[in-house]
N, C-alpha and C positions, 0 to 999 in steps of 0.2 A: 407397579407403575407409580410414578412421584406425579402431583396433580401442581400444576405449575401456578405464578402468582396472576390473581384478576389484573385483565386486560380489558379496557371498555374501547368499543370501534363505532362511536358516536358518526350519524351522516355516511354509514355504509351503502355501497350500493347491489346489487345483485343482478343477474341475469336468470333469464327464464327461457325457456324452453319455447320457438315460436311454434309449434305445433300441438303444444300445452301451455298457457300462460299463465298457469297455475303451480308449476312445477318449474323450484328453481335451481338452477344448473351450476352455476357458480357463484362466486363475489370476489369483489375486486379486493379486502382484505381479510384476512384471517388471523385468529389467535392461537396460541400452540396452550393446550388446557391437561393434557401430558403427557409423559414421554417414558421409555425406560428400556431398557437391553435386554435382549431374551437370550440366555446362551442356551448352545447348542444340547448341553447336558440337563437340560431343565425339563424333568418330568413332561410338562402338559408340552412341548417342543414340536411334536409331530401334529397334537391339535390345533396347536395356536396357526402352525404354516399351512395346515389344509383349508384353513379359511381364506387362501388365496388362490387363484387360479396359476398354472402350471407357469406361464412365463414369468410371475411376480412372484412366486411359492420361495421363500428362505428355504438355505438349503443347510444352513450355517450361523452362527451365530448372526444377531442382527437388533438394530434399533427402531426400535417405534416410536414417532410424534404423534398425535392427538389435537388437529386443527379444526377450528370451526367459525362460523358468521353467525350473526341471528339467525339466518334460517339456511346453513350448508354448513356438509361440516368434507374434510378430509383425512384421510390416513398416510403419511409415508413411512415408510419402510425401505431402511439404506444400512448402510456403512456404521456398527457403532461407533469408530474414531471421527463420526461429525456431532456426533451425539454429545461424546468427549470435551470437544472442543467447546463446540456452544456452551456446553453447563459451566466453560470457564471464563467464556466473553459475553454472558447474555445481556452484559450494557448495549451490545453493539446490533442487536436484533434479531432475526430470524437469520440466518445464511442461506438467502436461499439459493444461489449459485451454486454452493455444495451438496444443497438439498439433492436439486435438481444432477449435480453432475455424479452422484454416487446414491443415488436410490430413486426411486420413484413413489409418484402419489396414487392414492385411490380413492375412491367418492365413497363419504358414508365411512363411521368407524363399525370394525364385525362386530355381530349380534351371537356370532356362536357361543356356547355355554363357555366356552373355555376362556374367550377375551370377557364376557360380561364376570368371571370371577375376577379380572385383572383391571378391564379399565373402570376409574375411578365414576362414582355419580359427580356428575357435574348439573351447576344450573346457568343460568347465562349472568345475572345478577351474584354478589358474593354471598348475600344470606338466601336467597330465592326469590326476592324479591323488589321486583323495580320495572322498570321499561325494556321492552327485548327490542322492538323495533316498531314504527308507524309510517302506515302506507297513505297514500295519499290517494283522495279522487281524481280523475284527469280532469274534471273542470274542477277543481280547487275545493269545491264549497263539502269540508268534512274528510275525517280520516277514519280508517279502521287500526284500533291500537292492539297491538298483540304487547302481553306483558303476564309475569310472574308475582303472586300472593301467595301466602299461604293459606292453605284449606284445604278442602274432602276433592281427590281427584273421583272422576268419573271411568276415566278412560286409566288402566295401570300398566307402567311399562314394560316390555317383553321380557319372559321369563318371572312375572311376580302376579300373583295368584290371588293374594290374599289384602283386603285393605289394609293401610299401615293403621298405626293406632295414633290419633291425634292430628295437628293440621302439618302438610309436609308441603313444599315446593310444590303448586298447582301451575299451570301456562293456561291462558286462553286469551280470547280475545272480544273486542266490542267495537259496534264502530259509532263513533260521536252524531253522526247524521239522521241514522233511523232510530237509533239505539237497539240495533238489535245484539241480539247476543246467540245466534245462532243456539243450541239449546245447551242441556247442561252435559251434552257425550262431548261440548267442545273445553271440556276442564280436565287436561291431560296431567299426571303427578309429573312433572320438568325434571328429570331424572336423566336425560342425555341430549344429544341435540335431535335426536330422531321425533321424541315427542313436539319438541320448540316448531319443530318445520310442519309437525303435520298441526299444529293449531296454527301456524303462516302460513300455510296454504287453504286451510276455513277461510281464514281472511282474503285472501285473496281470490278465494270466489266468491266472494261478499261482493268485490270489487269488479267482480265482471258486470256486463247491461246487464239491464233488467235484474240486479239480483239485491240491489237497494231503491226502496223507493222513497227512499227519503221521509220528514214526520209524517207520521199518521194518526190522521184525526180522528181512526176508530181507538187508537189508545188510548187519545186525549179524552174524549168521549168515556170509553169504560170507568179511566181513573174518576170520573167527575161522576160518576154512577155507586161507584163505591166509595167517593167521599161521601158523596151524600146518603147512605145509608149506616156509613160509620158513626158520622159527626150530626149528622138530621138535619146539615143546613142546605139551602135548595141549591141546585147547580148551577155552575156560573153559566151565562149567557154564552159566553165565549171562551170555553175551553182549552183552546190553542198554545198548543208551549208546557198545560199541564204536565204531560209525560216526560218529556224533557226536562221539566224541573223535579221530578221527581227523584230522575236517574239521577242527579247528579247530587241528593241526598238521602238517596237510599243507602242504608245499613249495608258496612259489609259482611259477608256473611262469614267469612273463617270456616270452620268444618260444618257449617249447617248444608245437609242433603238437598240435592236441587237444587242447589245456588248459582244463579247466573251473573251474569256480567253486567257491569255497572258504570255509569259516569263516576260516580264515588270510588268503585276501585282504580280504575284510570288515576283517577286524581291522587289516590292514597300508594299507586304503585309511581309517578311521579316524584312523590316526595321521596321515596328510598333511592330513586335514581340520582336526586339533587343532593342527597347526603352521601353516597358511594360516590361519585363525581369532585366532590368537596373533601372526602377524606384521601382522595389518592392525586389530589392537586400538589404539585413541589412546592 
């Protein structure tokens, strides 16, 4: 599979699921992240097409794209003579007319052993790190930011057993309001888009009632409890905002164990956004 050039889809929107609003279903655009021809005489041929069900199952030679959103991704599977073509007009965009009129799409790229030797790791940022997407409160006041750094995942992606050695593409997220950071199982290695969705969907039950309560003055409290037994000077009368200003000067942590999420990494995975945004500008 060829892994195609970064695409940024700034101000995406997505759909959910009204029966799960936590679970999202589609998006209004998508990137093609890769692509590539599977012929008919190709050894793993029979594995690769069993990962389809009987009415979408190749039967014959055929091409593969590799689409995805912040937090959705797709698979089609058509015609390689569109495949062809595109790789010779890709000024001109997706096609997705021909997409559509000589193959069909499917939700989610396979997990079976035989596509994870083929399709490429991909992160949603070009080094791994930047802004994936940020959700917003329905009354306005505070977001939850899903975004990629690198450091010690928690959670490793399907099919990988073992921790890598050193800091690799992490996804997670934090949200600006309470600052919480849901714990450290939400720091998944961003190794495809299945991990990207499931630390966007932490977030977005962050976003449900009752599951932000916005600052808390038992944080701000504690911090001023352990300032003052750091530093020996007495605590402040008024605590308020302590924890919040903490967050947003706390160290980030890179591979250190148990590392959560921070107003400082928000701030520090921003800045890779505004320089990947700045180097792919004409």
């Amino acid at each position: 599979m060829h892994t195609l050039p970064f695409a940024d889809i700034p101000g995406n929107h997505h759909q959910v699921s009204p029966s799960e609003p936590t679970r999202v279903t589609s998006a209004r655009t998508y990137r093609a992240s890769w692509a590539g021809i599977i012929e008919a005489g190709d050894p793993q041929f029979q594995a690769l097409a069993q990962a389809f069900e009987p009415p979408h199952r190749p039967a014959a030679t055929f091409a593969a794209i590799g689409l995805e959103s912040q937090e959705h991704a797709l698979i089609w599977l058509g015609a390689p003579q569109v495949l062809t073509h595109w790789a010779l007009h890709q000024d001109d965009g997706l096609p997705i007319a021909a997409l559509n009129q000589h193959g069909a799409f499917g939700e989610h790229w396979p997990a079976d052993p035989a596509w994870r030797e083929r399709i490429p790791t991909t992160t949603w940022n070009p080094d791994g790190q930047g802004i994936v997407t940020e959700l917003d409160f329905p009354d306005g006041d505070g977001r939850v930011v899903v975004y990629e750094l690198l450091g010690k995942p928690a959670m490793l992606p399907a099919g990988v057993s073992r921790q890598p050695v050193g800091p690799v593409p992490v996804v997670t997220w934090h949200c600006t309001r309470c600052h919480s950071a849901g714990d450290t199982l939400d720091r998944y290695a961003s190794a495809s888009p299945a991990e990207r969705r499931e630390a966007a969907r932490a977030a977005r039950r962050h976003l449900r009632p009752g599951r932000c309560r916005g600052a808390s003055a038992r944080l701000d409290q504690a911090l001023a409890a352990v300032d003052r037994v750091v530093t020996g000077r007495p605590e402040s009368a008024d605590p308020t905002g302590l924890y919040a200003a903490w967050c947003q000067t706390k160290t980030t942590g890179g591979c250190t164990p148990g590392m959560v999420s921070s107003c400082a990494e928000v701030r520090e995975a921003r800045t890779h956004t505004a320089r990947h945004r700045m180097a792919t500008c004409p």
